[in-house]
C-alpha positions as CSV (number, residue, x, y, z in Angstrom):
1,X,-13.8,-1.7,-27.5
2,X,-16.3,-5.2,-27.5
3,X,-19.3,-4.3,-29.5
4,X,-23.1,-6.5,-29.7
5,X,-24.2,-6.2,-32.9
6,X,-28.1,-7.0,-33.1
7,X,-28.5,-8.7,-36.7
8,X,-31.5,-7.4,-38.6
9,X,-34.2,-9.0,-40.3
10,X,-33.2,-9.9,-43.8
11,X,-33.3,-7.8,-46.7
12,X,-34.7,-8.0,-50.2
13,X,-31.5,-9.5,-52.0
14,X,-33.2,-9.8,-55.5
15,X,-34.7,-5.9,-55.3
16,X,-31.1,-5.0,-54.5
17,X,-29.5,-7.3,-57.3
18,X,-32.4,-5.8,-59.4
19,X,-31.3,-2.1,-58.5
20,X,-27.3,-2.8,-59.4
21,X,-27.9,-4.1,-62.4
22,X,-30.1,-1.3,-63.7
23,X,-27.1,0.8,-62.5
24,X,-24.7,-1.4,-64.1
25,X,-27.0,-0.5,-67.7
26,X,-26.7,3.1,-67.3
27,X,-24.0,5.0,-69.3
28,X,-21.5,7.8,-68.0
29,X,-24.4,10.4,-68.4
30,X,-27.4,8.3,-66.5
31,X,-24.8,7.9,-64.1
32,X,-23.8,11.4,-62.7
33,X,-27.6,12.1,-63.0
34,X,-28.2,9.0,-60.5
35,X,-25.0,10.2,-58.6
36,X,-26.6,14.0,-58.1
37,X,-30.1,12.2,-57.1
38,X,-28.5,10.0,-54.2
39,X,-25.9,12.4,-53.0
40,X,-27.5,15.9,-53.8
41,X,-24.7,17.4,-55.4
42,X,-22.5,16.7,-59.0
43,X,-20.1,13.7,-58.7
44,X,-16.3,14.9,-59.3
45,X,-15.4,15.5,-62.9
46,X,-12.4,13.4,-63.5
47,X,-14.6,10.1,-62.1
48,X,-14.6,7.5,-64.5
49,X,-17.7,5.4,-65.6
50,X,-16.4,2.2,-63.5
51,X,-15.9,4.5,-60.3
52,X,-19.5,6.3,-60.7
53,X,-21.2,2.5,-60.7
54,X,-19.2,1.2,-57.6
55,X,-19.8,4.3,-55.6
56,X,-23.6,4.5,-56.4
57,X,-24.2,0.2,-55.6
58,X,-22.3,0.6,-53.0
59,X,-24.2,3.1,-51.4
60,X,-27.2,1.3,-52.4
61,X,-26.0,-1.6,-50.7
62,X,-25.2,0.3,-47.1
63,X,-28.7,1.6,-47.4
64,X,-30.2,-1.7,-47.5
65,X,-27.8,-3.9,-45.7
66,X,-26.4,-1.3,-43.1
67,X,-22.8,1.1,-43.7
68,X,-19.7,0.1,-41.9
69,X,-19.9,1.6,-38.5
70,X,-18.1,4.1,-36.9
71,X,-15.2,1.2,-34.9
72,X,-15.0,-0.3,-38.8
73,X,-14.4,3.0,-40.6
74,X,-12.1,4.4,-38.0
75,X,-10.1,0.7,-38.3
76,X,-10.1,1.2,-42.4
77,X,-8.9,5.0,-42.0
78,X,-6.2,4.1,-39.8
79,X,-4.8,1.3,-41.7
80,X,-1.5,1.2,-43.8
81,X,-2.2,-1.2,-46.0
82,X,-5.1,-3.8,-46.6
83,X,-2.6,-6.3,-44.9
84,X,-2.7,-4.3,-41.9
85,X,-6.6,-3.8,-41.9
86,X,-6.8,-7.6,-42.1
87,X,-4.9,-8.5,-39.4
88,X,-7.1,-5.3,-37.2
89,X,-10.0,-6.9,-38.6
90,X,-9.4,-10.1,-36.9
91,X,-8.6,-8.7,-34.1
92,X,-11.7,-6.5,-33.8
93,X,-13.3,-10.0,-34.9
94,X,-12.6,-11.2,-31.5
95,X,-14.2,-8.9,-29.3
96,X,-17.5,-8.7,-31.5
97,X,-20.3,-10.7,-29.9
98,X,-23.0,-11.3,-32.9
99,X,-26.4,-12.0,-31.3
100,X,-29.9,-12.3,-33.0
101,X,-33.5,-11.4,-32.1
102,X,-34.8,-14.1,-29.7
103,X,-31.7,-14.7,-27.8
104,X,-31.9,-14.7,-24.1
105,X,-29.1,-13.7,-22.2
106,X,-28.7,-14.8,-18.6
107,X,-26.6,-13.6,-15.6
108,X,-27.0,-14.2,-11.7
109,X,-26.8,-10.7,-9.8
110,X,-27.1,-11.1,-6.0
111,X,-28.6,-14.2,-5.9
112,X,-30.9,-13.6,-8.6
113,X,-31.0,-14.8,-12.2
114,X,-31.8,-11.8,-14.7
115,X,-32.5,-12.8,-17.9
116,X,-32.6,-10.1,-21.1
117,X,-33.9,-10.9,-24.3
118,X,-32.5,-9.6,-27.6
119,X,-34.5,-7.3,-29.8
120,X,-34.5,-6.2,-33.2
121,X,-34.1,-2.6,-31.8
122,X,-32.5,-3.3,-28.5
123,X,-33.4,-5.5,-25.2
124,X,-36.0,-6.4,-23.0
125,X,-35.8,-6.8,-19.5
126,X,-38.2,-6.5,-16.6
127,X,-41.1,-5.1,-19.2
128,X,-39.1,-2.6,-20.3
129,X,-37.0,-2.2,-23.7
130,X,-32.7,0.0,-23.7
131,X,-30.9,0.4,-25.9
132,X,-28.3,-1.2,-25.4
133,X,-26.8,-4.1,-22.6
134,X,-24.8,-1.3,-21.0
135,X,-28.6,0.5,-20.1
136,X,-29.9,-3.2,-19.0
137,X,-26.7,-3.9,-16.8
138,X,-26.7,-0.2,-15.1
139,X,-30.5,-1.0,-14.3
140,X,-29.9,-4.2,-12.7
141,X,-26.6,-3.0,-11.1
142,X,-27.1,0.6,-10.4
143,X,-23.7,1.3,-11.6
144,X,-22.3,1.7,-14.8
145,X,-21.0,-1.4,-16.6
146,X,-19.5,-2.5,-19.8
147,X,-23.1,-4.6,-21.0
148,X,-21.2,-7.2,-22.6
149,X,-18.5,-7.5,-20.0
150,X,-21.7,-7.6,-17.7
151,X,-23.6,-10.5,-19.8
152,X,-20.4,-12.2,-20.5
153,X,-20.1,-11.8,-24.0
154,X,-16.7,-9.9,-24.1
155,X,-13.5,-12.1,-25.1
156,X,-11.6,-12.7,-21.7
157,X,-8.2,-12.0,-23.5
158,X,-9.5,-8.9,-25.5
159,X,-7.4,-6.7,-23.5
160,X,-3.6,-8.2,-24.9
161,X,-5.1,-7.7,-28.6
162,X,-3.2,-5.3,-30.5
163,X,-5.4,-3.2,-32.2
């Protein structure tokens, strides 16, 4: 399924370099303490030192720079191998239309040009702010429609991808 991901405004890098490395300080002890704090329960026994830190930064870094989302995991879960995931990655790569805040989208409906604009938290168009191009393109249209099929931003030969 195409996706539009909306990139957000950049994050504090140093805070979060600052954060892993007072992780990265911490001994087994500081660790499940930190581990209890973030997750709200005791981390597994039989986890090591070097499994406790990358667990905990990388939490901290989905927190700041945003989790894998739902398409992503499911891809991840489903894969055999990290060969397989690669080549579903690309694939998935494809269909992904990356877009910033500021961009303007155009498309001609019934002999009139509607032009969206991309938000940090969704789209504008007409005065009004969705959530997403699939809201904009019913609003224009009337009927549903796939937003970035609408807008042209899905991959005209997505459909013979393998996922």
């Amino acid at each position: 399924m195409p996706r539009v991901t909306i990139g957000p405004a950049l994050p504090d890098r140093k805070a979060l370099d600052v954060e892993i490395a007072r992780l990265r300080d911490l001994d087994v002890g500081g660790l499940r303490s930190r581990w209890h704090t973030v997750f709200g329960r005791k981390p597994p026994p039989h986890l090591p030192r070097h499994l406790l830190f990358r667990v905990l930064a990388y939490r901290l870094q989905a927190e700041q720079l945003g989790d894998l989302d739902g398409e992503c995991q499911r891809l991840l879960d489903g894969s055999e191998s990290p060969e397989d995931a690669g080549q579903r990655a690309g694939a998935l790569g494809r269909r992904t239309a990356n877009l910033r805040p500021g961009t303007v989208l155009g498309r001609e409906w019934n002999g009139h040009m509607q032009r969206v604009a991309v938000l940090a938290d969704g789209f504008a168009w007409n005065d009004k702010t969705y959530p997403s191009l699939s809201k904009v393109a019913f609003a224009i249209t009337g009927t549903r429609w796939n937003g970035p099929k609408f807008f042209g931003l899905r991959d005209k030969s997505s459909k013979g991808a393998s996922p």
